[in-house]
C-alpha positions as CSV (number, residue, x, y, z in Angstrom):
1,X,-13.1,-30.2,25.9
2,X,-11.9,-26.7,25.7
3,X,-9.7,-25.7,28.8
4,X,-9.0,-22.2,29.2
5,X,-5.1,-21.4,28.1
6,X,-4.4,-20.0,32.1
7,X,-5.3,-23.3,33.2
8,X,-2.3,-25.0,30.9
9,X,0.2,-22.7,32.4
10,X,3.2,-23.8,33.9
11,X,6.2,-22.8,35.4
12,X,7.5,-26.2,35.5
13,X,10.0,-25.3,32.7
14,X,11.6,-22.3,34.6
15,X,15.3,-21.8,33.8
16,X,15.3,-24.6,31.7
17,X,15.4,-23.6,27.5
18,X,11.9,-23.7,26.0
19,X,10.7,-24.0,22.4
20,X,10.4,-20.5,20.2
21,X,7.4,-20.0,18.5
22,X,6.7,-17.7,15.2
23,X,3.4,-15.7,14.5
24,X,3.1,-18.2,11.8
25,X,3.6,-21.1,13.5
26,X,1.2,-19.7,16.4
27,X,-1.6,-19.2,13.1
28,X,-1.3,-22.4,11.8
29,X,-1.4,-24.0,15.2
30,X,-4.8,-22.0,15.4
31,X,-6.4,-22.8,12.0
32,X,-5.3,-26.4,13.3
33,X,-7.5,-26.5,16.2
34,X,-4.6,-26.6,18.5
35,X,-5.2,-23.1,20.1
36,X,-8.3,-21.4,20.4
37,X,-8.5,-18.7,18.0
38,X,-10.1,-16.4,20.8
39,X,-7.2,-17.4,23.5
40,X,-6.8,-14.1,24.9
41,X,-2.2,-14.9,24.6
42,X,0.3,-12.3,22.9
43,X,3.5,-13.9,21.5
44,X,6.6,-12.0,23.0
45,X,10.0,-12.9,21.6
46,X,8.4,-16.9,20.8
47,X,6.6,-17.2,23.8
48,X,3.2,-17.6,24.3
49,X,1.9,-15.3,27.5
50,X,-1.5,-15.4,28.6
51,X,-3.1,-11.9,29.0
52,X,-5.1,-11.0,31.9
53,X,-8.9,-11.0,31.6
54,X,-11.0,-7.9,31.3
55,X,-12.5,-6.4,33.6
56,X,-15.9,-4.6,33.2
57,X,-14.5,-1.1,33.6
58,X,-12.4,-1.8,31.0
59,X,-14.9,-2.7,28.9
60,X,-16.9,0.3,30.0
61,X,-14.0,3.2,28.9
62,X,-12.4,1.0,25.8
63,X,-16.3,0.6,24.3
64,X,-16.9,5.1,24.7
65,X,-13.6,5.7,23.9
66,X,-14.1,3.6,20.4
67,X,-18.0,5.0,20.1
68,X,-16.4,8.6,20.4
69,X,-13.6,7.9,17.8
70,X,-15.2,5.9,15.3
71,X,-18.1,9.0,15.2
72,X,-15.4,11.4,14.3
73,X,-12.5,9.5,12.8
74,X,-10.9,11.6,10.0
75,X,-11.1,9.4,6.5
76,X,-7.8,9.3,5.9
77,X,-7.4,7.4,9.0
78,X,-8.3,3.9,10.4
79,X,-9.0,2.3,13.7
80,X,-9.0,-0.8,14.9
81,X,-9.9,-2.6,18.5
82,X,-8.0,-5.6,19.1
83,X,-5.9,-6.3,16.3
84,X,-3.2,-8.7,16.5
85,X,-0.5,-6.4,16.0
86,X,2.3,-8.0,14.3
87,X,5.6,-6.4,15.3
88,X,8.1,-8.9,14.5
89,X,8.6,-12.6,13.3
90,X,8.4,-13.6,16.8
91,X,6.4,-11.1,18.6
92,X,2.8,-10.1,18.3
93,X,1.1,-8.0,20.9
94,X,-2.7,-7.5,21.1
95,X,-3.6,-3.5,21.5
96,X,-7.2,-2.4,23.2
97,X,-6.8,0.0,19.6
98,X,-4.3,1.4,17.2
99,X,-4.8,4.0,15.0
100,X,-2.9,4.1,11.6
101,X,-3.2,5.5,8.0
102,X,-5.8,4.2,5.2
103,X,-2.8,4.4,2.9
104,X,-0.3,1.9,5.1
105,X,-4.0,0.1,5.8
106,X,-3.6,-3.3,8.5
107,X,-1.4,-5.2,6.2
108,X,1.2,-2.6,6.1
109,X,1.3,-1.5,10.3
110,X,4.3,-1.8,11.8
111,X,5.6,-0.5,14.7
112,X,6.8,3.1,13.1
113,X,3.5,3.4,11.1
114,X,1.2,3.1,14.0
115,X,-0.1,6.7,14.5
116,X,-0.8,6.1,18.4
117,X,-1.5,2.9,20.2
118,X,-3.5,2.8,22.8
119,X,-3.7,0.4,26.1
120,X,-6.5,0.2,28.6
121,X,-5.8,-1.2,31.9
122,X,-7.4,-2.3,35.3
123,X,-5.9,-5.6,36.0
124,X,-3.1,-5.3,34.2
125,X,-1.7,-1.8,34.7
126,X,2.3,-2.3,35.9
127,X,2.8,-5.0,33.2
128,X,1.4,-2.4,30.4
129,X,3.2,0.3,31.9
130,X,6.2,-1.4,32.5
131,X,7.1,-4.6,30.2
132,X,4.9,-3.9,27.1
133,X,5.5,-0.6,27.2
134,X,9.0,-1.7,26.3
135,X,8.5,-3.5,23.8
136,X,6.0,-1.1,21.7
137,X,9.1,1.2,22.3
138,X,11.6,-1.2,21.3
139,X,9.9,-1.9,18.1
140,X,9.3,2.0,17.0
141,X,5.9,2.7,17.9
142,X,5.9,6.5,17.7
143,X,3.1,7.0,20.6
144,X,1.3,5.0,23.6
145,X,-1.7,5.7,25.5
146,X,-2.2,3.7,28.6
147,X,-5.2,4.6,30.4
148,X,-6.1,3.3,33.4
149,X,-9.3,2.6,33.8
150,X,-10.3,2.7,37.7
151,X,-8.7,6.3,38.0
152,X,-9.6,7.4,34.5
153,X,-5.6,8.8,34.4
154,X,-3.6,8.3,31.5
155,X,0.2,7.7,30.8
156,X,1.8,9.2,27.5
157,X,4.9,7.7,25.9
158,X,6.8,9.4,23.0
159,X,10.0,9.4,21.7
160,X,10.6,5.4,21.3
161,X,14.2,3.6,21.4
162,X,15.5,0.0,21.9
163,X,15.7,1.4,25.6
164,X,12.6,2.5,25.9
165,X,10.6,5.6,26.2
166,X,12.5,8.8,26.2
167,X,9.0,10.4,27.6
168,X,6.2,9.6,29.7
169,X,3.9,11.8,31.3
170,X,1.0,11.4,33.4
171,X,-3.0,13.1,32.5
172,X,-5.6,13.2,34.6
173,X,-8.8,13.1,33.7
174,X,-9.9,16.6,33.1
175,X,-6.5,16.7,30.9
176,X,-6.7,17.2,27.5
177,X,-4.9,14.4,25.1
178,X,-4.0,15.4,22.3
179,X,-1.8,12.8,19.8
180,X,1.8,13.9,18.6
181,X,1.3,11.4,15.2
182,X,-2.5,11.3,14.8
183,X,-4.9,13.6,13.5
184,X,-5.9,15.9,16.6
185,X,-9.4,14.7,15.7
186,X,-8.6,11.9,18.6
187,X,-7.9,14.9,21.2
188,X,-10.2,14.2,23.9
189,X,-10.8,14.4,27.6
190,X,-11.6,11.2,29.8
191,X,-14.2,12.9,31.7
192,X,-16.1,13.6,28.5
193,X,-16.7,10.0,27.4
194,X,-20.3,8.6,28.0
195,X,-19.2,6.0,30.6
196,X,-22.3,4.6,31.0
């Protein structure tokens, strides 16, 4: 009986020390059976967190926003929805899409290679704008798109450190976005995407 990874959350263990996980350790336990391989967790500093489930407007904007960029992706580039993106030993974060170079290709993307990263949020827009947010910056990751969803508004980060962002600044809809790293190809407005 498959019960959904939420559901075995606990806070039962709060202040107390808890085991560390590895992305490896996290795959084997999947090719094992253990986990699910479709349980919607990310793996931040060894610990498993659940993510938040998606909501239909998010589905809406991430599906036109990848039906626009897949049409007009420039070849030496790739895209991909969804990837488990593996920053660290410990830490694996799960991105609506990064964008990176055919040359570095998936097995090579790390943080600094990743030509922009993009989040899309209804539920979950604090935590990406806040915590994970952090941690893209802490591990490099040149530029970050959140967009929320609802309001179609979307919050640039450049200029990473261990801190965080050095820059952040806010787009509405009728704004043009245009990438610092990636091809200008993936300029767009959020007003022009077929959101139907």
């Amino acid at each position: 009986m498959n019960v959904p990874f939420a559901s075995r959350v606990t806070t039962a263990a709060e202040g107390l020390p808890r085991r560390r996980f590895t992305v490896a350790e996290v795959e084997a336990m999947v090719a094992a059976g253990v986990m699910e391989e479709d349980e919607r967790v990310e793996l931040i500093g060894g610990e498993l967190v659940p993510m938040s489930p998606k909501g239909n407007q998010h589905e809406v904007v991430k599906t036109a926003l990848l039906d626009r960029w897949i049409r007009i992706r420039p070849d030496e580039c790739r895209l991909t929805p969804e990837t488990t993106f593996r920053l660290s030993a410990d830490t694996y974060l799960e991105p609506d899409v990064v964008i990176y170079s055919r040359s570095t290709g998936l097995k090579g993307l790390t943080g600094p290679s990743a030509l922009l990263v993009v989040e899309i949020a209804d539920s979950s827009l604090q935590y990406d704008m806040g915590r994970k947010a952090a941690l893209y910056a802490s591990f490099g990751v040149r530029e970050l798109w959140v967009i929320d969803a609802v309001k179609l508004t979307t919050r640039v980060f450049r200029a990473p450190s261990e801190s965080g962002y050095g820059e952040a600044r806010d787009f509405n809809a009728s704004d043009r976005l245009v990438p610092l790293v990636a091809p200008e190809a993936f300029a767009l407005r959020l007003e022009e995407l077929d959101l139907s």
